[in-house]
N, C-alpha and C positions, 0 to 999 in steps of 0.2 A: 700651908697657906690658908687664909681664912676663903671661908663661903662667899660667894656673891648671891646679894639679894635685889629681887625688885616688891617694891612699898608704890604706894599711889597717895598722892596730897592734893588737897583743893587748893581754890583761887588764892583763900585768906591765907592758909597758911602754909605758901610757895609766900606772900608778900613778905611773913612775919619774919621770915628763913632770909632774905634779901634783907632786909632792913636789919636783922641782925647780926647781918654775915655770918651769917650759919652755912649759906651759900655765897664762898668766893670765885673768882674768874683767875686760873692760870695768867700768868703776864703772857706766855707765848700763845695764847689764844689769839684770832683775826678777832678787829673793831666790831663794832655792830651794826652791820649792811644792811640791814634789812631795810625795805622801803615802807612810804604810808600806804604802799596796797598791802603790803605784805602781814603789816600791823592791825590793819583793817582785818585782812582774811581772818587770822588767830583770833582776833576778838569776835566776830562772827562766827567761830566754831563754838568758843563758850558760851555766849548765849541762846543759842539752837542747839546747845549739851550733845554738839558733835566732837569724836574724839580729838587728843588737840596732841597725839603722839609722847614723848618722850622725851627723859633727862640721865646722862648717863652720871655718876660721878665719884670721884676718890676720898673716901675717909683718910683726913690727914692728923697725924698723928699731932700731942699736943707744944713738941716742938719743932714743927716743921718748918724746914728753911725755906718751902718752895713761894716762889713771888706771888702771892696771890692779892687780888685786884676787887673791890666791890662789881658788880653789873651795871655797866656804866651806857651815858650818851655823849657825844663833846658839847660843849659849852662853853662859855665866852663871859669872865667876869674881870671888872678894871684895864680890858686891853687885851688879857691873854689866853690863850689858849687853857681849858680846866675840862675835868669830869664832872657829868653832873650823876648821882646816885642817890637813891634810898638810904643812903650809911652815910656814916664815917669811917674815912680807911681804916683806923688806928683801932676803932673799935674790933672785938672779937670775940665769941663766945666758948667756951670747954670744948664743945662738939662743932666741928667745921669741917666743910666741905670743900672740894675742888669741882667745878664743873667742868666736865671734860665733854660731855655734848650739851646742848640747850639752852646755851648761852645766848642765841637769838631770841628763841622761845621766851627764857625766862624775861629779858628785857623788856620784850615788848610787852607778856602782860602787865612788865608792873610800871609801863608805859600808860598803858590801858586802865588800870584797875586800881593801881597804885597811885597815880600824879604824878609817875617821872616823868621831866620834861626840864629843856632847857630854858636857863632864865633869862637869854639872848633873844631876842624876838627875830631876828634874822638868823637865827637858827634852822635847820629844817625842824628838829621838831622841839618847838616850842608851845608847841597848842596842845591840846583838848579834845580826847574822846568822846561823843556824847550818841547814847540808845537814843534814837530818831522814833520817834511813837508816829509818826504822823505820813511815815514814809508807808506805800503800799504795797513796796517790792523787798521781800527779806533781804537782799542780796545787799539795802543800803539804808538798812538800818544802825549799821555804825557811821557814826559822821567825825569826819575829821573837822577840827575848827582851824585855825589858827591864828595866835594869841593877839593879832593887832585885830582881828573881827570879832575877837569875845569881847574882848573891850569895848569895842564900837558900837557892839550891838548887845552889850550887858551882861551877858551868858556867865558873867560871872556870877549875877542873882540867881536865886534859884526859884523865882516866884516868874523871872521873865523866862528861863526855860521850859519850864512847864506850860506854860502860857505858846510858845513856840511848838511844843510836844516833845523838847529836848531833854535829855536827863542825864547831867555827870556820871560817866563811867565809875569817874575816880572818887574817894568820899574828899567831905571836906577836913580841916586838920583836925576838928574836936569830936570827927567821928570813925567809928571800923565803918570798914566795907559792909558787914549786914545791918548794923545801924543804921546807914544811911538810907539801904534800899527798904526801910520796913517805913523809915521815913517819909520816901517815895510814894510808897503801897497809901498813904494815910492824905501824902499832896498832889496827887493827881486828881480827886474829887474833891477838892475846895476850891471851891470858886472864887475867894480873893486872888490864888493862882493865874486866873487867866483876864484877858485883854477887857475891861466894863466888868469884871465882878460874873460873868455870862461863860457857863460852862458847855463846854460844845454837845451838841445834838445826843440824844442819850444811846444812839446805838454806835457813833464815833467814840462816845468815853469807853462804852462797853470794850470797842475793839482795842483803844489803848491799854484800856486794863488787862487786855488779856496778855499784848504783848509786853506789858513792862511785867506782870508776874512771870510768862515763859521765858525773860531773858533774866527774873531774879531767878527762877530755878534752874537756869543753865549755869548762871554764877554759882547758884551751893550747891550743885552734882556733878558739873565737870572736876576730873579729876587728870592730872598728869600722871602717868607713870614714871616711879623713876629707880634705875639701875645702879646699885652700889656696888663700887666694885672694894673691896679692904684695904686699910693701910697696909697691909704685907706685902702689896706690886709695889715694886719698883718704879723710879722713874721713865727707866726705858721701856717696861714694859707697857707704863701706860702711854707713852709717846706712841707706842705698836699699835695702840687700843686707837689714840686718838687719830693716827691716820688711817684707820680703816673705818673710824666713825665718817671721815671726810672725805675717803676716795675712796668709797666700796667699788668696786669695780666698776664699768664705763654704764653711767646712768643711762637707763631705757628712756628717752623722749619722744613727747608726740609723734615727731616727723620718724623714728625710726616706728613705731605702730604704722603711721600713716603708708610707710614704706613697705612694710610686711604685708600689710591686707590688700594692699594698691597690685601689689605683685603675684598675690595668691587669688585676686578675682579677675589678673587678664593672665595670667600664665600660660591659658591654653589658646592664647594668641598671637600672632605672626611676628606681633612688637608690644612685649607687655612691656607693663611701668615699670618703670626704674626710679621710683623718684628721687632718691639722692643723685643720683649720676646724672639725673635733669635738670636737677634745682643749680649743679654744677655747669652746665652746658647753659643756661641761659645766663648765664653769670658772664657769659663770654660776648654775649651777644650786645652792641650800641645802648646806651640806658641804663643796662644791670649792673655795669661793672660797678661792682663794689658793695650790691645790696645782693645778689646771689649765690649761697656756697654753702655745700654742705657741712663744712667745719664751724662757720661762722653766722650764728643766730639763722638755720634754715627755715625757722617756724616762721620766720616774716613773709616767706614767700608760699607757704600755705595758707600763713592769713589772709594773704592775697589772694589766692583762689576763691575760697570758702567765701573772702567779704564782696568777691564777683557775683558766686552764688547766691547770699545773702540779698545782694542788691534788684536784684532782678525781682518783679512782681508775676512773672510767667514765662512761660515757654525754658521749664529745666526740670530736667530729671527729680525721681522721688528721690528722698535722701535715704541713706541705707541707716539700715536697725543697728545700734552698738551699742556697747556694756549689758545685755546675755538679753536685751528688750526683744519682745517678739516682731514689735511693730516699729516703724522710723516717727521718730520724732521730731518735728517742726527747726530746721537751722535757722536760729534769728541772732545768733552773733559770731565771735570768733573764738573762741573758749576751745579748749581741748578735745570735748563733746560733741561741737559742732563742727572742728575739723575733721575729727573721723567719721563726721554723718553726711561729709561732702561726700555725692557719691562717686563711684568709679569713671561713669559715663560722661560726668561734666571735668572732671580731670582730663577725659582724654579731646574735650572740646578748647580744656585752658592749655594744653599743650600743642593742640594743633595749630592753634593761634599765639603760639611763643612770642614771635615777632610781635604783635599788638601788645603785647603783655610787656615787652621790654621797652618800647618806645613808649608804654605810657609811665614806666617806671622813671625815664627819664625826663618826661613831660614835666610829670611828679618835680623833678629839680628845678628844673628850668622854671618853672610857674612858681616856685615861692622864694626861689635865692637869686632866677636868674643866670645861675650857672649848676653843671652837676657836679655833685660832691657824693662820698660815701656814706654807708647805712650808720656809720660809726659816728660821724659827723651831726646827723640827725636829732635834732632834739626829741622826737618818737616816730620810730621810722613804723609805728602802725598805723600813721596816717597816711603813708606811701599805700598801703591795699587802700584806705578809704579811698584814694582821689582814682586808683586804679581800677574801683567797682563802680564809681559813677561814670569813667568812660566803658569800662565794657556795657554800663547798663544802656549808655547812647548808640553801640554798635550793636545789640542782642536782644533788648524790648522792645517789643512792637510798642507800649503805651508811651514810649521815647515821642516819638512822631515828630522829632525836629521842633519839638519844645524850646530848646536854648541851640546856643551852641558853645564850642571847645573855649574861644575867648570867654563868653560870658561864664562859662565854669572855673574856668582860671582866676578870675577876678574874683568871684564869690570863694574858692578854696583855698586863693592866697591867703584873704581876708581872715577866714574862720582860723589855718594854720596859725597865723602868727597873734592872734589874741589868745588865742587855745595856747599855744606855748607860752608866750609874756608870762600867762596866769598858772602855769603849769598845773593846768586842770587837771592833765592825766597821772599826776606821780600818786592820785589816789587809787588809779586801779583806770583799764581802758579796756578789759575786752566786753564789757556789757555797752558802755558808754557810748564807745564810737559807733558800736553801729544805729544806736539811736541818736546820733548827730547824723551820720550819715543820710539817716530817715530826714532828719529834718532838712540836712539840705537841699536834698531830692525835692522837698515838699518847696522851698523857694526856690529853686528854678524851676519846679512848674509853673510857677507864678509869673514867669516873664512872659508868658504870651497875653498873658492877661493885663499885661499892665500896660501902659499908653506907648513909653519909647523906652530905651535901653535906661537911661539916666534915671526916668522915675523908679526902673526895678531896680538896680543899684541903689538908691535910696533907700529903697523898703526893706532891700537885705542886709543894710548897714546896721536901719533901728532891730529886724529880726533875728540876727545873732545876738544884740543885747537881750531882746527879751526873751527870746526862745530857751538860747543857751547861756544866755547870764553872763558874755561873753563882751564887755566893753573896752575900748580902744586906751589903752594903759594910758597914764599922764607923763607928759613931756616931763617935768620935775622930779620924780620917779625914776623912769625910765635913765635918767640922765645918771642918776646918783647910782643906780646898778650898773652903769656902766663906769663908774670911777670908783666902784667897790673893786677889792679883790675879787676877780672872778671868781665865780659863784661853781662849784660840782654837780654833776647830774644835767637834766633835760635843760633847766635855765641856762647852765652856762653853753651849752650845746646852741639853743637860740641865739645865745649876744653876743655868740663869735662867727655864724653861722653865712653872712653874710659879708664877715669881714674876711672871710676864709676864699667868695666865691664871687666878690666882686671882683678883684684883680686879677687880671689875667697874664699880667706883665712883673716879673720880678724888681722890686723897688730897685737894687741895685744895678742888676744887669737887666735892661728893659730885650735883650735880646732870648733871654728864659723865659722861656712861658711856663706857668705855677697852674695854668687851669687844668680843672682834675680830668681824668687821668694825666698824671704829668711824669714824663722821663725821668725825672728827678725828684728827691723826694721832697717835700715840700711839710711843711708845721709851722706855727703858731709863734713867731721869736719874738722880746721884748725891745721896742722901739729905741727907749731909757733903757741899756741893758741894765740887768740886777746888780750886776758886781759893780760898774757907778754910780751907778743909785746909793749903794751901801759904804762906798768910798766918798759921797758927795756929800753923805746927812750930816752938815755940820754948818753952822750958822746960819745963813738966812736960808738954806736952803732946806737945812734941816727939818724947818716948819712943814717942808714938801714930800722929805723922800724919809724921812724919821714917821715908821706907821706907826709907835708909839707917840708923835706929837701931832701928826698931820690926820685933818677929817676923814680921811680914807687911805687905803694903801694904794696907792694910786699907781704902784711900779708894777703889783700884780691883777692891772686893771685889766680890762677889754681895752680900753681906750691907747693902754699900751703896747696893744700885739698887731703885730700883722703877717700876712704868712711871705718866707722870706725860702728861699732853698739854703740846704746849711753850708754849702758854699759861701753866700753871699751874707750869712750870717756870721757867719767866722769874719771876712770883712767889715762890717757893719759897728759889731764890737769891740773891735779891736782899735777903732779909733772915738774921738770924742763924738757924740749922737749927730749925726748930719750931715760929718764930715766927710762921708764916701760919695755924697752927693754933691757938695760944694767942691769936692777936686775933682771931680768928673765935667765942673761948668754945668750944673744942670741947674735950669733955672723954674720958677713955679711955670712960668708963659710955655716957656721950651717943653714941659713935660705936663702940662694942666693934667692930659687925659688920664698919665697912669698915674699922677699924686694923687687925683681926686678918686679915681680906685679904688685905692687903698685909704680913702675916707681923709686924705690931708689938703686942707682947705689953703688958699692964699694965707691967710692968717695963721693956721699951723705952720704950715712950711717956714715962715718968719719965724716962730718962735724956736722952729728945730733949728735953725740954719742962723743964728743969733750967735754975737759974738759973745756975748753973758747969756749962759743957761737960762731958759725959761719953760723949764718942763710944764709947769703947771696950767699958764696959758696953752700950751700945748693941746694935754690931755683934755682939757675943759672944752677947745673949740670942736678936736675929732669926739669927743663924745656929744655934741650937739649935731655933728654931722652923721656920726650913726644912727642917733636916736630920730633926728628926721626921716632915713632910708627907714628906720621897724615902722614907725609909724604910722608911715606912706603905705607900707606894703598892711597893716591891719583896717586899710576902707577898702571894702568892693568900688573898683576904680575899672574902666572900659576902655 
């Protein structure tokens, strides 16, 4: 059997290898998950020429049968579902590859470096990487665009991003990648580049110049490692190869370090930490249920602690030295580093106070949906520690001094939560972020003592989420058209069902079930218009409606058409024509106002559910002006 070798290749030509399918993707390989932090972080390691890990992969012989795939993103052209890629499938060169690890790896630089992107603008990634010259902090010097704000704001010139301090990752098509940046090196000192012909201050170009040279040299030093294994393995064997690439045994995370050292510095105590076994035990407690458990995302309720810690301006423990440092250094977010430099002593002050910590967990719910739901439910449940460190920081700072109080925090966190989500500010990366929103919103509810009555600070923190955090109140016309889209994956769609999940507390059918969470029964998400009439109904006039090939939206896989139903009542529900379980019950809109309008269905939906000729459309149109009023309401600080 032949030798396994490993070789090391740069940025350019890992691209050239993609673009020629030199490098193909197995068909049984998982899609490509990775998020825009995650895209972010890799492009970040190359230009700071930190290492950026490895690529494992199979030389395939030159009549291999096996399915292999370009490095792909999904995309959306004439209606349908497509890959977008570097290649063409059919193309293929003598010598080709299999990627058997790196398949995220690879996408995302040539996401980054290359110009892959979707040509869908409602894509997630349809934008544009660009080296931020002007930014002061390494950690956000890669910037995500997205492709309805390049447009907007021009970033497709290269004369206006420069001018901005921005600079295409990707070249453009009539250049290579070191082409472009030698280009860069030569447009960042001409001053027809920037705003009046007027080049900035000469020790800010200075600084720019240094940083777009140390991220061109990160670009032509970093190198990938990568592992060939020979065409002489077998399929199965390299299936062997590929599950142990993807289940090496049970991955070390934070919370299992945080777990180890937590136990090794009270050991020789009466009741050392346990913190898994805790993180379980408050899970059980009023509030928690469903955000704490050590099987299921346990780091949120570290991040909890630590963003307690964080919060606080005095009176807490030193933080402990970690990774072999002699000395503790400064905890100012939630990052991995900063959890393990929470120290021991203030652990055993956030567990002494369990209880506090689980009612504001649930606080947490109730303040932004009105009701509690699960961590799963959440469109970023790291905003559950933020809202959690600002109340510990009113029960455990003295500079608190009864500043605000719990309503005026409510009001102001609602607010920030739901423009913060709308905008899905966090799916670029949140553990640096939030804690500097948190900072800021500390800094306006200081403000309320100083300002004349409750209404005038609610004002001023209305305009200071816009300015501070760039955080403005989405448009009704927007907002409406996301909600008669195909619901949306990720953090968005977590937001625009989030409330239609946790307003009802009354099952539509049997108003005698209660659906509020924790509920006896199991409770999700069912389609109003089930799918299978919908798909039975697209045909003449209606067609225009429920046919997503001819109608403005898919409107059957809307927000507008779910509500959460127990699958009891959903088996009913479907099984006869849309409304019908309600009209043989005698239920009329007056008779049941409180729990139609619950579940977001207005006088005027109800008519069109409960119609003797189908009128989905009115339907969907009025409950999504009903939800979109509810997000709305809840993004103004309101008393």
């Amino acid at each position: 059997m032949g030798k396994l070798t490993v070789e090391s290749i740069g940025i350019s030509e890992l691209l050239d290898r993609l673009r020629s399918n030199a490098w193909l993707v197995p068909a049984f390989q998982r899609d490509f998950v990775w998020s825009e932090a995650d895209v972010t972080s890799l492009a970040l390691s190359v230009i700071e020429a930190r290492p950026i890990g490895m690529a494992t992969l199979w030389e395939q012989p030159d009549d291999s049968d096996l399915t292999l795939v370009p490095a792909s993103i999904p995309d959306t052209q004439n209606g349908q579902s497509v890959d977008a890629s570097l290649s063409a499938p059919e193309d293929r060169p003598k010598n080709f590859y299999a990627v058997l690890d790196g398949r995220q790896r690879a996408t995302a630089l040539a996401m980054v470096f290359g110009g892959l992107r979707a040509t869908d603008a409602r894509r997630r990634f349809s934008g544009r990487y660009f080296l931020d010259v002007s930014h002061d902090d390494p950690s956000g010097r890669v910037r995500y665009v997205r492709e309805a704000q390049v447009k907007a704001s021009k970033y497709d010139q290269l004369a206006v991003c420069i001018g901005a301090g921005l600079f295409p990752l990707s070249p453009e098509a009539d250049k290579d990648l070191m082409g472009q940046w030698y280009t860069y090196i030569q447009a960042i000192n001409d001053p027809s580049n920037y705003p009046d012909q007027a080049l900035p201050e000469a020790a800010e170009l200075e600084r720019r110049n240094e940083i777009l040279k140390q991220a061109f040299k990160g670009i032509t030093e970093t190198v990938l490692a990568v592992y060939i294994v020979p065409a002489e393995y077998t399929l199965g064997e390299i299936c062997e190869i590929f599950e142990t690439l993807n289940t090496t045994g049970t991955k070390v995370s934070t919370v299992d370090l945080l777990h180890s050292w937590l136990y090794n510095d009270t050991s020789s105590e009466s009741e050392p930490i346990l913190l898994r076994d805790w993180i379980d035990n408050l899970g059980e407690l009023e509030g928690a249920v469903g955000w704490a458990s050590k099987s299921n995302r346990p780091e949120i309720i570290a991040q909890a602690v630590t963003a307690c810690y964080v919060a606080l301006d005095s009176e807490k423990p030193a933080p402990r030295a970690v990774g072999g440092k002699s000395k503790p250094t400064a905890v100012t977010s939630i990052k991995a580093g900063d959890l393990l430099a929470t120290p021991a002593a203030f652990w055993k002050q956030a567990i002494e106070n369990e209880r506090d910590l689980a009612n504001y967990i649930g606080d947490f719910q109730t303040c932004v949906a009105g009701g509690n739901f699960p961590l799963s439910d959440s469109p970023y449940p790291v905003t559950m520690a933020m809202y959690s460190a600002l109340r510990w920081y009113m029960g455990h700072d003295s500079r608190y001094a009864n500043q605000w109080n719990v309503e005026e925090l409510n009001g102001l966190f609602r607010a920030f939560f739901w423009r913060n989500a709308l905008a899905t500010r966090y799916d670029q990366g949140f553990l640096s972020q939030s804690s500097t929103d948190m900072r800021v919103l500390k800094e306006i509810l200081f403000r309320r003592a100083k300002a004349g009555n409750a209404n005038t600070w609610a004002a001023e923190a209305n305009d200071e989420l816009q300015s501070s955090l760039d955080l403005p109140v989405p448009d009704a016309a927007s907002l409406k058209q996301q909600l008669l889209q195909a619901k949306p994956a990720g953090a968005l769609g977590r937001a625009l069902t989030l409330v239609v999940r946790t307003q009802p507390t009354q099952d539509l059918v049997n108003p005698n079930v209660s659906i509020a969470y924790p509920s006896s029964k199991p409770v999700e998400l069912h389609h109003l218009y089930p799918l299978n009439w919908c798909a039975n109904n697209k045909h003449g006039k209606l067609g225009e409606i429920l046919d997503p090939n001819r109608a403005e939206f898919d409107y059957a896989r809307s927000v507008a058409n779910l509500t959460p139903l127990t699958r009891e009542s959903n088996n009913t529900w479907r099984a006869k024509t849309p409304g019908l379980a309600l009209t043989e019950k005698g239920v009329t809109f007056n008779s049941s106002k409180s729990r139609l309008e619950s579940h977001f269905i207005s006088a005027e939906a109800f008519a069109a559910l409960t119609a003797d000729e189908p009128d989905p459309l009115s339907f969907w149109e009025s409950r999504a002006v009903e939800i979109e009023k509810d997000l709305r309401s809840r993004c103004n600080v309101q008393l």
